[in-house]
C-alpha positions in Angstrom: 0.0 0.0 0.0 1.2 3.7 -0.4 2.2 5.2 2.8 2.1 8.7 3.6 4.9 9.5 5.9 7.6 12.0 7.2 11.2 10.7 7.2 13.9 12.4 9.4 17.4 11.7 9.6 19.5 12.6 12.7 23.4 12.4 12.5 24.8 12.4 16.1 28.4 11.5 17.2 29.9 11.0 21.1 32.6 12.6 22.8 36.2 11.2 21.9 34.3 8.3 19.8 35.1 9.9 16.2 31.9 8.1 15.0 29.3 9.5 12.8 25.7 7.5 13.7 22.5 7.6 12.0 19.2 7.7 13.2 16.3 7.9 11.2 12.8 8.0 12.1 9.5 7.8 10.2 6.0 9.2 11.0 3.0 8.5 9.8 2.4 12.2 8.0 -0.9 13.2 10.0 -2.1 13.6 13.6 -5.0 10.9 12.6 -2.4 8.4 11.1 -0.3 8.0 13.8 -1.4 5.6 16.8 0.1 7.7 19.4 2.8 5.3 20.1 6.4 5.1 19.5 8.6 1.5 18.5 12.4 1.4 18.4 13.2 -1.4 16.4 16.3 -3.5 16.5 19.0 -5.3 13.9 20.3 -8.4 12.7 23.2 -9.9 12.0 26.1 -7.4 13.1 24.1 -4.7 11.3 22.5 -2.0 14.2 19.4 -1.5 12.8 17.2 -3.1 9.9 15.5 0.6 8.7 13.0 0.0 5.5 13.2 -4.0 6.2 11.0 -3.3 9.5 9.3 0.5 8.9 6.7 -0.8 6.2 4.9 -2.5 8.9 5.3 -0.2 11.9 3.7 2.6 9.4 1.1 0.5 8.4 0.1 0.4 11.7 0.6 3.9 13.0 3.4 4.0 14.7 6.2 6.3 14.7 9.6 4.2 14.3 13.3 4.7 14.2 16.1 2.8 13.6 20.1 3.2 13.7 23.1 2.0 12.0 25.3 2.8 15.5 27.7 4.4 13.1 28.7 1.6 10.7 26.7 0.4 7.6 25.8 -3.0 8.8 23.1 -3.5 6.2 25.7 -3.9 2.9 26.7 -7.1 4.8 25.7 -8.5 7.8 27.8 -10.9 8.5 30.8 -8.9 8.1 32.3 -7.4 11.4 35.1 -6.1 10.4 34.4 -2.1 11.1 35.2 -2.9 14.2 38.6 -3.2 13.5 40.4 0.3 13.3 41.4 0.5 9.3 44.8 1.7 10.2 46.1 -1.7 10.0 46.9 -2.1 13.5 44.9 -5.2 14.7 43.2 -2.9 17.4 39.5 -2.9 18.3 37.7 0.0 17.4 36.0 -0.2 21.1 33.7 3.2 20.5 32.4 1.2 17.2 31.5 -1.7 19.1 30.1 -0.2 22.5 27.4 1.9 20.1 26.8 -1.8 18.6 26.3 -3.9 21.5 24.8 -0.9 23.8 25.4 3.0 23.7 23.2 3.0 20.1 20.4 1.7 21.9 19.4 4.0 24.4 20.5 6.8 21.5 18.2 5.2 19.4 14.5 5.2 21.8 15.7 9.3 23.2 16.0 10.3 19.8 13.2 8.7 18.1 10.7 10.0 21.2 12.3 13.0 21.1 11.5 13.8 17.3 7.9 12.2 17.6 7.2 14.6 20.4 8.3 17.1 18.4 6.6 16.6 15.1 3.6 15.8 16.9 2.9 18.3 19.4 2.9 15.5 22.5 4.8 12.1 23.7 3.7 9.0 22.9 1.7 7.6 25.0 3.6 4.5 25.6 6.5 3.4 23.8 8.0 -0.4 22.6 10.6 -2.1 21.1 10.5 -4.8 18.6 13.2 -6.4 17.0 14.4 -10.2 16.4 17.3 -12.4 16.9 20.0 -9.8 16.8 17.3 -7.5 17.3 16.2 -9.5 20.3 19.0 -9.6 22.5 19.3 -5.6 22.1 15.7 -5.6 23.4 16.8 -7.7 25.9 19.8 -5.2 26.5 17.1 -2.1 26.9 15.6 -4.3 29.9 18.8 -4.7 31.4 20.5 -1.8 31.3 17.8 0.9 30.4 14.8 0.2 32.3 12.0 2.9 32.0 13.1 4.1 28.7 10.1 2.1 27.1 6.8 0.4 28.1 7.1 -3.1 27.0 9.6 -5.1 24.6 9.4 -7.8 22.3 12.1 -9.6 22.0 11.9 -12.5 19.2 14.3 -15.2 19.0 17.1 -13.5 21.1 20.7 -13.9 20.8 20.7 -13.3 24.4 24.6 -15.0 25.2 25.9 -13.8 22.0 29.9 -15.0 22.3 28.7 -18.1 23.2 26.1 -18.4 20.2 28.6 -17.3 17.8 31.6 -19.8 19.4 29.1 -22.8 19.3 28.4 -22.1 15.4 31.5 -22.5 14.8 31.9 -26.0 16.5 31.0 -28.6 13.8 33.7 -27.6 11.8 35.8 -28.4 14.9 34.2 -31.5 14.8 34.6 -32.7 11.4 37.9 -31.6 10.6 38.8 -33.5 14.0 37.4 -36.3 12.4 38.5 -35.8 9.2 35.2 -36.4 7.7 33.3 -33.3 5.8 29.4 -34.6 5.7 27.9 -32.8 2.6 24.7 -31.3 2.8 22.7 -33.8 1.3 24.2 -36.2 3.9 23.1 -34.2 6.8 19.7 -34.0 5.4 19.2 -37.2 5.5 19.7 -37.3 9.2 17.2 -34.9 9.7 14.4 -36.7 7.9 15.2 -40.0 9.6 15.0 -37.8 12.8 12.1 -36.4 11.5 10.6 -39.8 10.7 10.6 -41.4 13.8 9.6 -38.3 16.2 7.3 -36.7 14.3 4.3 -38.4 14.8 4.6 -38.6 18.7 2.2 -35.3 18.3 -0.6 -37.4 17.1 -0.2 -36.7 13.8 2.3 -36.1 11.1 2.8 -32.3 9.7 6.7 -32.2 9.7 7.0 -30.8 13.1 8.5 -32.4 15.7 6.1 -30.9 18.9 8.3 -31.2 21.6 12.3 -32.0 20.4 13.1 -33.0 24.7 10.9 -35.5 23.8 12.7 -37.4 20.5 14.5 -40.1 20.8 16.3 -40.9 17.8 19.8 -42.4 17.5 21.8 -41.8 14.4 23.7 -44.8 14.8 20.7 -47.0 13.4 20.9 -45.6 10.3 24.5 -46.9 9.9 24.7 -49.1 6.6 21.8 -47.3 4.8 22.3 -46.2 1.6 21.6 -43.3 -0.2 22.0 -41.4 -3.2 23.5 -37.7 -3.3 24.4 -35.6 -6.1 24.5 -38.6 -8.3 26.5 -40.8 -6.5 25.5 -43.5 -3.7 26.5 -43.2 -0.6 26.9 -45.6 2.3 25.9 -44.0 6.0 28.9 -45.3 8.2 29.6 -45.6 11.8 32.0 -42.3 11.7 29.2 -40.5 9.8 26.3 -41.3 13.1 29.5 -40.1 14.9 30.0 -36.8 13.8 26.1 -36.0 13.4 25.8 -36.9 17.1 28.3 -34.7 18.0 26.9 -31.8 16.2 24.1 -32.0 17.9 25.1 -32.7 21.2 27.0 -29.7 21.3 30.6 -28.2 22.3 32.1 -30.1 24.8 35.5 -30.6 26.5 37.4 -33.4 27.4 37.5 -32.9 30.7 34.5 -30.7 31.9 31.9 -32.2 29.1 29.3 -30.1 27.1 29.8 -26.5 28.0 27.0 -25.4 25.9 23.7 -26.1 24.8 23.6 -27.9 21.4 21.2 -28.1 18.2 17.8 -30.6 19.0 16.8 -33.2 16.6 15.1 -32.7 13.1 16.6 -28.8 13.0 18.3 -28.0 9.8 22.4 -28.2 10.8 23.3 -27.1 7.3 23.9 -23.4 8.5 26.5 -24.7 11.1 27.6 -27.6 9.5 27.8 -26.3 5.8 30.8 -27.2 3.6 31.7 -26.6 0.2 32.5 -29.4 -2.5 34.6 -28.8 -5.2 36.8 -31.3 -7.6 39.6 -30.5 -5.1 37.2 -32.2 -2.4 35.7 -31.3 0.6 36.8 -29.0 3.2 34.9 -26.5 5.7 32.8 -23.5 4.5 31.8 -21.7 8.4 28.6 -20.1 9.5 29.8 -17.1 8.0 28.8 -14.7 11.4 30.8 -17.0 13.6 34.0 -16.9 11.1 34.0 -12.9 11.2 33.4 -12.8 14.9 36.9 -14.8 15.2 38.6 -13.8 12.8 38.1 -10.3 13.5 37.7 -9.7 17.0 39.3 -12.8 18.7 42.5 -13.1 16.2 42.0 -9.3 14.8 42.9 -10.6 11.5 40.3 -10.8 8.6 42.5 -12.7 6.7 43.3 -15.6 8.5 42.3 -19.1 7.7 40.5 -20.6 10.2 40.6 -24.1 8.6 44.0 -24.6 10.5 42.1 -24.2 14.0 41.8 -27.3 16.2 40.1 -28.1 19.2 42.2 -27.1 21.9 43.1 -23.7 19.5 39.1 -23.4 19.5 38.4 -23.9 23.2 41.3 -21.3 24.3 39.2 -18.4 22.0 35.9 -19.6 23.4 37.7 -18.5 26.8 39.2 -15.2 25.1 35.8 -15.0 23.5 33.8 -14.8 27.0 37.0 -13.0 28.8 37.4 -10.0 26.3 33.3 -9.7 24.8 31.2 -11.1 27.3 30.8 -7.9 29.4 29.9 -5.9 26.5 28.2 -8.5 23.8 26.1 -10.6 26.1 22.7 -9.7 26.9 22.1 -12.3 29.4 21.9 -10.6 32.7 19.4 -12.3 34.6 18.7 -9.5 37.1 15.8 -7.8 35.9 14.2 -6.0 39.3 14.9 -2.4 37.9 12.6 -3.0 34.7 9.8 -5.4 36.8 10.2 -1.9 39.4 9.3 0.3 36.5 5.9 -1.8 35.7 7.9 -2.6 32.2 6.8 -5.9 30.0 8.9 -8.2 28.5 7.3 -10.7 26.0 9.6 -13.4 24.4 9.0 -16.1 21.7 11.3 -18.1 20.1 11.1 -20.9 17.1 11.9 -24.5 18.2 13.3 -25.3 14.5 15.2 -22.1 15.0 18.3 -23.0 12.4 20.5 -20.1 13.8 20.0 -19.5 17.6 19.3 -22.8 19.5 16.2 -22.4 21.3 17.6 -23.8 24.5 19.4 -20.5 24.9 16.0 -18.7 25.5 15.1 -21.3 28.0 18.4 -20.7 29.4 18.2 -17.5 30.1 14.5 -17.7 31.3 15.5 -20.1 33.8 18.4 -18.1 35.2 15.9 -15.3 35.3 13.5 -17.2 37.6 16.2 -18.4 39.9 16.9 -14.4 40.4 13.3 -13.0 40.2 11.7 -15.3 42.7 10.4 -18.4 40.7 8.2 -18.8 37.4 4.9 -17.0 38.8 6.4 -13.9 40.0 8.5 -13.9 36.5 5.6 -14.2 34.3 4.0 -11.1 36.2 6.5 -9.1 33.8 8.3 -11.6 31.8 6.8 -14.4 29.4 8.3 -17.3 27.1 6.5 -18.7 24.4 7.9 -21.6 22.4 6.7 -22.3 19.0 7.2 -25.8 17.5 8.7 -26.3 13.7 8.9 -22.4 13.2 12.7 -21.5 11.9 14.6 -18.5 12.7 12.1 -15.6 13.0 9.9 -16.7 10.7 8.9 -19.3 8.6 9.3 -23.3 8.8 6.1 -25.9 9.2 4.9 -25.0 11.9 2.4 -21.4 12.8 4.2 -18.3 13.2 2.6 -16.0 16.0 0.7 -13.6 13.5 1.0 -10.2 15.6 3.0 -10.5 19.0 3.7 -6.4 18.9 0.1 -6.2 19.4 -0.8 -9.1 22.4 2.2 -6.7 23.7 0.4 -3.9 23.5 -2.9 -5.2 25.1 -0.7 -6.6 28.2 1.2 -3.3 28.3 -1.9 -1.1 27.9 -5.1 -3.6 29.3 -3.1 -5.6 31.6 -4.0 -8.6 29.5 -1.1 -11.2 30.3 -1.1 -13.5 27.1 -1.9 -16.9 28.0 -1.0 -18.2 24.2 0.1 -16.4 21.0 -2.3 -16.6 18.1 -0.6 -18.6 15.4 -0.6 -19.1 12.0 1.0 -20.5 8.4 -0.1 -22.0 5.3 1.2 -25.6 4.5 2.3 -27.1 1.1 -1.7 -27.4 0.2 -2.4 -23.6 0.6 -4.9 -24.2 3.6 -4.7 -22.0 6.7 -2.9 -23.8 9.9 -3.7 -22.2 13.3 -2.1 -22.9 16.5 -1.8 -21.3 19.8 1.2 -20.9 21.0 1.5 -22.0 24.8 3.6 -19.9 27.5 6.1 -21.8 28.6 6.8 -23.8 30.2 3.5 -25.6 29.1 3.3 -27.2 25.5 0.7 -27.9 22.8 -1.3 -31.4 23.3 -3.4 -32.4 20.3 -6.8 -33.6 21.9 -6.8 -36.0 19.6 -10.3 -35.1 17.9 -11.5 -32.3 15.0 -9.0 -31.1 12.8 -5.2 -30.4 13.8 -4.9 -27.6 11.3 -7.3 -25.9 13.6 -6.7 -24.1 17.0 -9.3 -25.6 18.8 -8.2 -28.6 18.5 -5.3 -28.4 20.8 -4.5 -27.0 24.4 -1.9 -26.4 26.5 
């Protein structure tokens, strides 16, 4: 649709910082358009803020919304971190660069884009959110941290809330295969997946190429050893050392001595993201998750140029130390002490896809847990913070399973009405173009089919 609608760019810069950020916010053009509320909206990737990728919708529904770039274009790639380097050659962090990034941006961002809807309107906003994904998320879970009272409620989607230890963990199951000295193509993996897949799929009640509740699979790779298969033209035995590495990968990091040290990737999720190589008539060899590769290369060895296919394990575990040591303080948006925003009366709503192919969704039960273990248990956590888990939807959208269809807005109504959600409305369309709807249960309850009606319908299950 055509919107009508006021753009306005703000340069600002901090003390000693020799940065040059950008904020820009857009209004809906008349007093009647506008909803009276204002949403800062978050980034992805290493890029600060997403701008025309998430101001269609805010405008569409009335809301004044601003975004920032934190000083560096993150949107040309965002993958690539390495503007945090300084660009005279001397392997040194650009620390200014990467404190608007991970923090100082943020708060920037909401004063500014409140400031300028005050302005153009004649009054505040009435109450003011944030909204962003994955990335996006974890700032949002930042703003509740470290900013409490600078907005009304926050929806954070699919957090990256321990971000070194996200990005360290992608980068494990090339650990793990050049350890093994076995490179599984992507075909190979696949068919992993869809045994996985197979078996646990139908524990539900029915089959729809969701696996409900991934605790729940049981599925061991090692049966399939001495299947055969056929990829890219050629058949292929599944052996032993191929169960192997596959378990591995999904079991997670892990050393030697003190066993898994973090969370890994649960069955029937798509490991080609982590696990991705590349196949050439050369052979195969490692092609990384190409956010995890920057993140070492540039801020753990401060050199974009090196090859990381020479790392081993005990080379990897020593920059996963480094990694929490040097970043944690200032990447990581996993404080569990969240008293100053539940003091404020601020709402944090959470939801995170359980075939989430980027972030594990164990790290948002992770940090929910730890949140409850500071905030006094799961009732007096859901007064101002609430988890919802949605089964077979990928990273922020997408997958077989429903999608909640408007969280911003069930935000809103608990924010504004003091209607807690119970369950997110859910939604998708499945390969025969009809309408699936599910609700999507707060944690930590989970979706039962009743076993009657039919399962593309709502109604037919409950938490």
């Amino acid at each position: 649709p055509n919107l009508n609608y006021c753009d306005v760019k703000v340069r600002l810069n901090h003390p000693g910082a020799a940065d040059d950020v950008l904020v820009e916010v857009v209004l809906p053009l008349s007093r009647d358009g506008w909803n009276g509320r204002f949403q800062a909206q978050g980034g992805g990737g290493f890029a600060t803020g997403l701008f025309d990728l998430m101001f269609g919708k805010a405008l569409q529904t009335g809301y004044a919304a601003a975004s920032t770039d934190g000083g560096h274009d993150g949107l040309k790639n965002m993958v690539d971190l390495s503007w945090a380097l300084k660009d005279d050659y001397s392997k040194t962090i650009n620390w200014p660069l990467l404190q608007n990034f991970a923090t100082r941006s943020l708060p920037d961002l909401v004063h500014v884009g409140k400031s300028i809807t005050a302005q153009y309107y004649g009054e505040k906003p009435h109450h003011s959110y944030w909204n962003g994904c994955s990335q996006g998320g974890r700032q949002g879970l930042v703003m509740a941290q470290k900013y409490p009272g600078m907005l009304d409620g926050i929806l954070a989607e699919a957090p990256a809330a321990s971000l070194t230890h996200l990005l360290m963990a992608g980068f494990w199951p090339q650990i793990v295969m050049k350890e093994k000295g076995l490179w599984l193509s992507n075909c190979e993996l696949d068919y992993f997946g869809q045994k996985a897949m197979e078996v646990c799929d139908i524990r539900d009640g029915f089959r729809d190429n969701v696996i409900n509740d991934p605790e729940e699979c049981v599925f061991d790779e090692r049966e399939l050893v001495e299947d055969k298969i056929e990829c890219d033209g050629t058949e292929v035995e599944i052996t032993y050392e191929m169960a192997r590495v596959v378990r591995m990968i999904r079991q997670g990091p892990n050393t030697l001595v003190a066993g898994t040290i973090w969370h890994g990737v649960p069955q029937g999720v798509d490991y080609k993201p982590w696990a991705n190589i590349s196949i050439s008539a050369e052979g195969r060899r490692g092609s990384p998750w190409g956010i995890a590769a920057s993140f070492i290369k540039n801020l753990l060895l401060k050199d974009p140029s090196f090859s990381l296919s020479s790392l081993n394990r005990t080379e990897y575990l020593e920059l996963w130390t480094q990694a929490s040591v040097e970043y944690g303080w200032i990447l990581d948006g996993d404080n569990p002490d969240l008293s100053a925003f539940r003091a404020v009366g601020g709402k944090l709503l959470s939801w995170h896809g359980m075939s989430d192919q980027i972030i594990p969704y164990a790290n948002a039960i992770q940090y929910r847990n730890r949140v409850e273990m500071e905030m006094g248990g799961p009732k007096a956590t859901n007064e101002f913070y609430r988890l919802f888990l949605a089964p077979g939807v990928k990273h922020c959208m997408g997958g077989s399973g429903p999608v909640p269809t408007d969280p911003l807005a069930q935000l809103v109504d608990w924010v504004e009405k003091g209607e807690a959600p119970e369950t997110l409305e859910a939604s998708m369309m499945n390969e025969e173009y009809d309408l699936v709807t599910r609700d999507v249960c707060l944690y930590p309850k989970k979706a039962k089919y009743m076993g009657v009606s039919d399962p593309k319908r709502a109604s037919s299950w409950s938490c």
